[in-house]
N, C-alpha and C positions, 0 to 999 in steps of 0.2 A: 447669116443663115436664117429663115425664115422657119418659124417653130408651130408646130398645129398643139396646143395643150388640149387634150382632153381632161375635163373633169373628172375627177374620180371617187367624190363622195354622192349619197345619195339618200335619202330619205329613211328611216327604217320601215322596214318590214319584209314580208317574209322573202320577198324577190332582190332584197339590198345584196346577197351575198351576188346571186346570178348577175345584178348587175355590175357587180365590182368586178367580176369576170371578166362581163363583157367590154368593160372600159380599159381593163389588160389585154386582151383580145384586139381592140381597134388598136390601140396605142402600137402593138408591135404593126399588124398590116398596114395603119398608116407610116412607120418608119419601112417597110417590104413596099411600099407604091411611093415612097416619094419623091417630088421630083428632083433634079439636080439644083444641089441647095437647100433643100428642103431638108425638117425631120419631124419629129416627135416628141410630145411628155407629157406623161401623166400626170398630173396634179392633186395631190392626195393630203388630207388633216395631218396633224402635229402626230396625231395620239394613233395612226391608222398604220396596219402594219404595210410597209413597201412589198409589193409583188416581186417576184423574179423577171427582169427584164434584159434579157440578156442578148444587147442587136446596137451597133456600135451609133446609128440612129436614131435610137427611142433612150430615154433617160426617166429615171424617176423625181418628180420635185415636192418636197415637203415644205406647207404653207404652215403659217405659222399659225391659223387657228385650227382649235379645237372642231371636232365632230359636232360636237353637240351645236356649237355656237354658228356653225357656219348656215343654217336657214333662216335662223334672225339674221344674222349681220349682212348675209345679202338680197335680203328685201331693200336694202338702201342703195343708190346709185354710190357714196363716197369710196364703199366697200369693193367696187370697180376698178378702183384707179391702178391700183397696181397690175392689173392688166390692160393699160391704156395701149394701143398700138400693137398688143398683139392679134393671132388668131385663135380662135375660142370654138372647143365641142364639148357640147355636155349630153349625155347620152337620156337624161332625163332635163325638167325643167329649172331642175337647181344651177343656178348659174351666176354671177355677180352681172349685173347691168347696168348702164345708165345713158343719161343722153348723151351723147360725142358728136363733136365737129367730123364732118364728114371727110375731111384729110386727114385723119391724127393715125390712120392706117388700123386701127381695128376692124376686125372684121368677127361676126359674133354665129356660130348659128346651134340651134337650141332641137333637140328630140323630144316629142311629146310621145310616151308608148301608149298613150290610150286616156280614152275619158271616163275613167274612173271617179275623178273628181264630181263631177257633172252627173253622170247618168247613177251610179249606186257607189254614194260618199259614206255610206253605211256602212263597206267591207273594209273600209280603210281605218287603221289605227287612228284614232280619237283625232280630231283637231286637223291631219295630214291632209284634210280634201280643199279645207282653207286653203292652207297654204301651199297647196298646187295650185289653186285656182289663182292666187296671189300672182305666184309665180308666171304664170304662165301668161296672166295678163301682162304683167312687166315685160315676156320676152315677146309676144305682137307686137308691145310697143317699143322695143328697141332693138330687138335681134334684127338680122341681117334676112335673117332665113329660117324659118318654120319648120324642121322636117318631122315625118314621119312613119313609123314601118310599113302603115298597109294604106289604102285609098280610102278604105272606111273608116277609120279615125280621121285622116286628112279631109273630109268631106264634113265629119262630126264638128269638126274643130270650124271649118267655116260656116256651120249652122250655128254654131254658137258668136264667134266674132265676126262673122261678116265674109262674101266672097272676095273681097278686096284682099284681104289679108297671102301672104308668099307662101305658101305652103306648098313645099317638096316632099315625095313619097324615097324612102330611104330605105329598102329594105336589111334586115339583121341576119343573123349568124347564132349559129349553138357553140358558148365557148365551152372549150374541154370537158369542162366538170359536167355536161350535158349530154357529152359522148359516151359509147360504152368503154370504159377502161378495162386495163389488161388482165387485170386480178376482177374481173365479172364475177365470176363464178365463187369465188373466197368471200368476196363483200359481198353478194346475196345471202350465201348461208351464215355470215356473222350476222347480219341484219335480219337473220328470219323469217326471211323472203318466203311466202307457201311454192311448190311446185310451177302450178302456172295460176294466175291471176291479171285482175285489169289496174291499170292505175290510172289516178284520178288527181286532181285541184280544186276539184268540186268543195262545195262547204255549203252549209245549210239555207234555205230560206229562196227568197221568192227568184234572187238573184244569182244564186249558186246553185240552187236547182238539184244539191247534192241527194233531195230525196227520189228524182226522178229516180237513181242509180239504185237507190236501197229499195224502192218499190218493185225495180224489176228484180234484182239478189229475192227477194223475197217471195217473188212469184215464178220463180226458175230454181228449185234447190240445186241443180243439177249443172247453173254456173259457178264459173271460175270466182275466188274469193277478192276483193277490193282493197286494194293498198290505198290508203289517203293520204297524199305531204301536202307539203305549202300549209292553207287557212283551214283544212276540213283536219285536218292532224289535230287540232286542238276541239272539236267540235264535240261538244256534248252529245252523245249517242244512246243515251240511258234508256228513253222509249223504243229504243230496237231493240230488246233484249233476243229476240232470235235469232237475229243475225251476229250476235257476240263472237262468234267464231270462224265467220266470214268476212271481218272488217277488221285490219289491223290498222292503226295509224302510225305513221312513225314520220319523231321529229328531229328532221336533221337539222339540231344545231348544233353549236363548238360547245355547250352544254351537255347534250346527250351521246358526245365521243364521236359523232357522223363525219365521215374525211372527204375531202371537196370533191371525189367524183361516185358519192352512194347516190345520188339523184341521177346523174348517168346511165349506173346499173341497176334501179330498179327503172328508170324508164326503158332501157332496153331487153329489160328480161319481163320485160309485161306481154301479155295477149295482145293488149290492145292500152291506148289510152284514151279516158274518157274524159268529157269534158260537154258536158250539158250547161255551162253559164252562161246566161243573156250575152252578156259581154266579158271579152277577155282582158284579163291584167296581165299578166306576164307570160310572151309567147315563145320563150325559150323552151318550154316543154314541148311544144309542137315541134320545134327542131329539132330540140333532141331527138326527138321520136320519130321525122323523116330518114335523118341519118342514120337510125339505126335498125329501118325498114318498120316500124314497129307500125300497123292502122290504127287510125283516131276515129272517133267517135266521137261527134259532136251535136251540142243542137242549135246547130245554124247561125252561131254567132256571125257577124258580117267577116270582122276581122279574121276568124277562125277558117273560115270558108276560107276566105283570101291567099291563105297564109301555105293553108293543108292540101287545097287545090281538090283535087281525085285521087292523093292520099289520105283521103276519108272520106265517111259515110257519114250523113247529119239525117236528124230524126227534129224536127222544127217542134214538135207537141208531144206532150209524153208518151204516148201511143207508138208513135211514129219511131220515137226515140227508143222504146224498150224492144221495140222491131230490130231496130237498128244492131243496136249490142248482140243483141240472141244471135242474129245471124253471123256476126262476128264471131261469137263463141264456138257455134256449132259447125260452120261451112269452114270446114280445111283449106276451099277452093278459093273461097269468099276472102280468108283473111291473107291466104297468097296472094293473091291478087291484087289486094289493096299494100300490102306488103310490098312488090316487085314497084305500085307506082309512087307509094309512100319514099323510096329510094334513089327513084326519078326524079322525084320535086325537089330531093333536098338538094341537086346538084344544080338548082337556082338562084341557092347563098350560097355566101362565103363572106367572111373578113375583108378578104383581098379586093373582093368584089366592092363590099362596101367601103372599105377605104379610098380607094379609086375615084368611086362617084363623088366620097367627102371634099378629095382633094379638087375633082372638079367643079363641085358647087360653088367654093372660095376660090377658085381661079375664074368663075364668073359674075361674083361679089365685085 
């Protein structure tokens, strides 16, 4: 039986848990698409907790190293071997690689979500933009196949390594913890959700642009108040004293009690979600937030556009952008509207959908 192992560890930072989702998330639709003979497994550190995987095709497999050790130890090709012969997805570019003979039956293919690394290594925890950048050269040079989510990173990625290089567009999926769950309404008021407000990933400075957001709050009393997660949750806010009670941040980790689907429900119990950064990191928020009809508000990221379609409205320059939101806030019609297409687009992922294309890609590997 021929086995697709998805990787299932992943870099820290604030988007590791969503991405540990999302590799539970593919693991089960690739065991629901596969083909006869075919299955599944997750591949997850010593010390990491196993997911629920409950589908007589998908299996969970525990490697023997540690979390922490596993982005040292495969920047080296030796650290490969024990997947000699198989097939290999890794939803980011952490991956074990090396050179192989072109019979030995391996087949390797690698997800880049974005150039982070490259365009603003600033926002990334200390040191991580290296060793993306590491990483991601390794897998040009040995991966099978390049994929990923939108044409604007695929594009990014061959201005940086060359048009040569394989590069497939893969689009993604909002796994669970992204959707609105069934207790919404219990987990807003434990989480002290305000009535209605916008949510945001936004985070400070030239790349995060989170001040676009606070200059419009400031110049509108009369909008809805701003929830921050993800990297603007931790962001120093001391010079906005006005808005002290229009900005709440909240951190969902297994620290502060947050249970895997509070990012769900306040993405879908927002007005609207905003998202003024140059460029995007982690675009499960925007699905969550088709799925759950919610309009975005963007400023023009490539990817963002790509992603959200004409389930949102982008403001390219701040002007344009605090246009954007107002009218958001205020047009009942306006944010129907974007609402009814925001719910249209999202029935352009799925899992199923992308597992599918996975298993076709490596069937013409």
């Amino acid at each position: 039986m021929s086995t697709l192992n998805v990787i299932g560890e992943f870099l820290e930072g604030w988007e590791q848990s969503g991405q540990r989702a999302s590799a539970r998330e593919l693991t089960i639709a690739l065991a629901d698409t596969a083909p006869r003979g075919c299955a599944s497994a997750l591949l997850i550190a010593s010390n990491s907790e196993a997911p629920e995987i409950d589908h007589p095709k998908a299996r969970v497999e525990v490697m023997s190293l540690h979390s922490s050790m596993i982005p040292l130890v495969w920047r080296g090709g030796p650290a490969a071997r024990p997947l000699d012969g198989e097939f290999v997805h890794s939803l980011s570019p952490l991956i074990p690689l090396r050179q192989r003979e072109e019979a030995d039956g391996s087949q390797t293919t690698v997800t880049v979500p974005h150039t982070l690394a490259w365009d603003a290594p600033d926002v990334l925890p200390k040191g991580q933009a290296k060793q993306l950048r590491q990483h991601v050269k390794r897998a040009v040079k040995h991966a099978d196949v390049i994929l990923t989510p939108t044409h604007a990173v695929a594009e990014r990625l061959r201005e940086i390594y060359g048009a040569y290089i394989s590069v497939q567009v893969l689009p993604l999926a909002a796994p669970r913890e992204y959707l609105a769950p069934k207790n919404i309404v219990e987990r807003l008021h434990t989480l002290g959700m305000p009535e209605h407000y916008f949510v945001s990933t936004a985070y400070p400075g030239e790349t995060g642009r989170l001040e676009w957001i606070l200059r419009t709050l400031e110049a509108n009393p009369d909008l809805p108040p701003l929830v921050l997660v993800g990297p603007g949750a931790e962001a120093d806010l001391s010079s906005w004293p006005v808005l002290a009670d229009r900005v709440h941040q909240v951190m969902l980790t297994e620290e502060s009690g947050a249970e895997p689907g509070d990012i769900g429900a306040i993405i879908a119990g927002a007005r609207a979600l905003v998202l003024p950064q140059v460029i995007a990191d982690c675009l499960l928020p925007i699905h969550g937030a088709l799925n759950s009809g919610v309009p975005i508000v963007h400023g023009g990221a490539a990817c963002m556009a790509e992603t959200a379609l004409d389930g949102a409205t982008a403001g390219e320059n701040e002007e344009s952008f605090a246009e954007a939101l107002t009218r958001v806030a205020r047009d009942d019609e306006e944010r129907a509207r974007l609402s009814v297409l925001a719910q249209d687009r999202s029935r352009m992922f799925s899992w199923r959908t992308t597992a599918w294309q996975l298993w076709e890609v490596h069937a013409n590997i």
